[in-house]
C-alpha positions in Angstrom: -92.2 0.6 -24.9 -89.1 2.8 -23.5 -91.4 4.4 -21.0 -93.2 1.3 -19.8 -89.5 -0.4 -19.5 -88.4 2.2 -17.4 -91.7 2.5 -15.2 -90.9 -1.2 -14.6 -86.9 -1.0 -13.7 -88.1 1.9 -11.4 -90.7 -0.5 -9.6 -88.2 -2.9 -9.1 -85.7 -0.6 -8.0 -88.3 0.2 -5.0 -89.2 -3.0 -4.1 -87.0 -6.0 -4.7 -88.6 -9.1 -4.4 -88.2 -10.3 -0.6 -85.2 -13.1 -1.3 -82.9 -10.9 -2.3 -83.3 -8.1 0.5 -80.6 -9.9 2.9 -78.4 -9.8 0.0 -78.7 -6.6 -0.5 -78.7 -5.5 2.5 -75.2 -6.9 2.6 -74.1 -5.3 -0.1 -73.5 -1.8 1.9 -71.4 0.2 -0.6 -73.3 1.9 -3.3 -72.0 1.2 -6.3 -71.8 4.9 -7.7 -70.4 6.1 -4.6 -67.1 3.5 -4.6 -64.8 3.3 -6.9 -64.1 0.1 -9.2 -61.2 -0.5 -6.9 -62.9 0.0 -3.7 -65.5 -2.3 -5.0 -63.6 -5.1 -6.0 -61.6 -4.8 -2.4 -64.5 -4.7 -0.5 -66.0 -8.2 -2.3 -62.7 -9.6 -2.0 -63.2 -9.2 2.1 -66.8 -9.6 2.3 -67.8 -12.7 0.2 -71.3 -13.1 1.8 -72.2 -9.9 0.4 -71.8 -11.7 -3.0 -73.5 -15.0 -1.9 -77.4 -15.0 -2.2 -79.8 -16.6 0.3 -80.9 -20.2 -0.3 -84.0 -20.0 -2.2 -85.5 -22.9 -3.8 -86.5 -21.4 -6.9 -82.4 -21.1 -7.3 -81.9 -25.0 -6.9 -81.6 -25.4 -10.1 -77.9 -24.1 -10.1 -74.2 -26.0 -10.9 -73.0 -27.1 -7.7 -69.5 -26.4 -6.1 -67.8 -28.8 -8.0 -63.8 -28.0 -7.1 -62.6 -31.6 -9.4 -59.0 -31.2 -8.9 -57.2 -29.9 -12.7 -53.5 -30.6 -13.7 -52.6 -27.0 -13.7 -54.1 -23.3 -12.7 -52.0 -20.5 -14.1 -53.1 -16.7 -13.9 -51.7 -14.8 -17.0 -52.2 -11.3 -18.1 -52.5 -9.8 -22.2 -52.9 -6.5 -23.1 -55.9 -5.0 -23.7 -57.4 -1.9 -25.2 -57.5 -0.1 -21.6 -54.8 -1.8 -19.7 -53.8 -5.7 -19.0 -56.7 -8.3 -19.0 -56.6 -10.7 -16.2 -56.8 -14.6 -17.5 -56.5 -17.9 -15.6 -55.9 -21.1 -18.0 -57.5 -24.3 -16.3 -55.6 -27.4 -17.8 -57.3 -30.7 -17.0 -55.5 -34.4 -16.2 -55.0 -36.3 -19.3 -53.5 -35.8 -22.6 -54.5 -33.1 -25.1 -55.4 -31.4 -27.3 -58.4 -30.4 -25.1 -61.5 -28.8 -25.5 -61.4 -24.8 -24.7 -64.5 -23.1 -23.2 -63.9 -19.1 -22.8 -65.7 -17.5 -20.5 -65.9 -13.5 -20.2 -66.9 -13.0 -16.3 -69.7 -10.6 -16.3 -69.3 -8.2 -13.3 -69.4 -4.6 -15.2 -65.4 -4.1 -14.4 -66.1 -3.7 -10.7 -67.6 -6.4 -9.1 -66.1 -10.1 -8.9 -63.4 -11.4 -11.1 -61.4 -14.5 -11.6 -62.2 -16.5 -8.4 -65.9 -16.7 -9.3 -65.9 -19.3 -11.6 -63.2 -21.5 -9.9 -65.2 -23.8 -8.4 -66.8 -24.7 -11.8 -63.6 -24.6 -13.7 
């Protein structure tokens, strides 16, 4: 099973599927030749290299949503290998509230808090 897994994630590598080629075409740094720094700084001033081509398969998504919230505050809390970046969302009304806790998904080098705001 390992060797058939890795046969596929090679064939993939070789030949992504034809939506996604703008995108990465976009995406000019390679990721083991940038740091996490450089990576994050370079998303931060190229967003369309984060954005994906419209594809209908993908309509299925969220939308932007951008309600408007009570209160955004950007907090950090120290973590095993430095401070951990958090931003608390607090909604109009009266609590308690609900809490949903998201861990952002980027591998510690690309994207970060802003990603989700338009959900949030």
């Amino acid at each position: 099973m390992q060797a058939l897994a890795g046969g596929i994630a090679t064939a993939v590598a070789l030949r992504p599927h034809p939506s996604l080629r703008a995108h990465l075409d976009l995406a000019t740094p390679v990721p083991s030749a940038v740091t996490g720094t450089e990576a994050r700084a370079y998303f931060s001033t190229h967003p369309a290299a984060q954005t994906l081509p419209p594809d209908p398969r993908f309509a299925a998504r969220p939308p932007k949503l951008r309600e408007p919230v009570a209160g955004v505050v950007d907090r950090t809390v120290p973590g095993p290998g430095g401070e951990l970046l958090l931003r608390i969302y607090t909604p109009h009304g009266r609590g308690p509230f609900p809490v949903v806790l998201h861990f952002h998904g980027g591998g510690w080098v690309g994207g970060g808090l802003d990603n989700e705001d338009d959900l949030c």
